[in-house]
N, C-alpha and C positions, 0 to 999 in steps of 0.2 A: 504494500500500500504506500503509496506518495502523498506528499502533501499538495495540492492544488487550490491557489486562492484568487480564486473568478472573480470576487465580489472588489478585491483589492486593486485585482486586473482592470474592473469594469471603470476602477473610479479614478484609474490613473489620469493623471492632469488636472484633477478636481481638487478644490478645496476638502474634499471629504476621503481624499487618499488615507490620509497617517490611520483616521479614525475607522477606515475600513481594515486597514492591515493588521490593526493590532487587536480588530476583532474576531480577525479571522485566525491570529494568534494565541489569542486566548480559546479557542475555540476547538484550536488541533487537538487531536488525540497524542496526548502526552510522550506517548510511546512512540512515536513520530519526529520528537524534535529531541535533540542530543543534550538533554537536560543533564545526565549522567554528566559527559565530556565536561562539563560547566561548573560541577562543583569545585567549592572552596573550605567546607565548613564539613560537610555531611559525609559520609559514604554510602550515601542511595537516595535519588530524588522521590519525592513521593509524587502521586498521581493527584495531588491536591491543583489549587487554581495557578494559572500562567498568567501574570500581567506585562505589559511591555510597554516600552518607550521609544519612539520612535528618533531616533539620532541622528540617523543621516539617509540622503536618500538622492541615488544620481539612475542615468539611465545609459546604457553601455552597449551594444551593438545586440541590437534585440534584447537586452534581458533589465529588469529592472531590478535595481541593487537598493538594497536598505538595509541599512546598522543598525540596531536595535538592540537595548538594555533590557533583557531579560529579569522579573522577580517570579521568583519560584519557592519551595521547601524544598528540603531534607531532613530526613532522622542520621543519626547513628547508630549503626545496627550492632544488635552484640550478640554474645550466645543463644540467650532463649533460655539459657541455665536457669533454676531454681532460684540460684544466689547471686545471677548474673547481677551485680549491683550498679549496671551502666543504666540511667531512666530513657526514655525513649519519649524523646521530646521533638518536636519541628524546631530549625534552624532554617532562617532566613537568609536564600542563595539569590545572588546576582551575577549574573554575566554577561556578555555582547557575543551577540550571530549577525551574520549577514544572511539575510534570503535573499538570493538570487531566483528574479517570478520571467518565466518564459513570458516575452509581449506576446504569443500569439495564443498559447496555451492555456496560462496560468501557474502548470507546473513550475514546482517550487522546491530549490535546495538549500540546507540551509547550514549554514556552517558555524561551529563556535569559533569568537575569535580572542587569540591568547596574545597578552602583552608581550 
């Protein structure tokens, strides 16, 4: 399964782009976007809400490129032991991706990007 985001595609050039992308970001199936690759804090994103910020946004031979600041969770996982005394709490992760959106498609890649 790919990510495809038609709605962001339709709006491109409009003032309602950022607000269309980053609803179709919050909107992806978790399992879809490299939340993992992004951690800072956690060792396992949970499947909890995706918000984003839209940062930058150019257009580049057919495809349209946007940086975007990722807020997500994560736990730290521990044994599961009886006496495991690690608590299993959410940790708030941030990072930056670029989706790269096909202009003709929608199809959509999307990459974490590391300092």
């Amino acid at each position: 399964m790919t990510l495809n985001f038609h709605k962001a595609l339709n709006a491109w050039g409009t003032p309602e782009f950022a607000t269309a992308l980053k609803q179709e970001i919050a909107q992806a199936d978790p399992a879809l976007l490299p939340l993992q690759q992004g951690l800072s804090i956690g060792s396992h994103a949970t499947d909890g809400p995706v918000g984003a910020m839209i940062l930058k946004v150019d257009e580049d031979e057919g495809m349209i490129r946007a940086k975007a600041g990722i807020f997500y969770t994560s736990i730290i996982a521990g044994c599961s032991c009886a006496d495991d005394p690690t608590p299993i709490s959410e940790n708030n992760e941030y990072c930056e991706m670029q989706f790269d959106i096909d202009r003709i498609t929608g199809e959509t890649v999307v990459t974490v990007l590391v300092d």
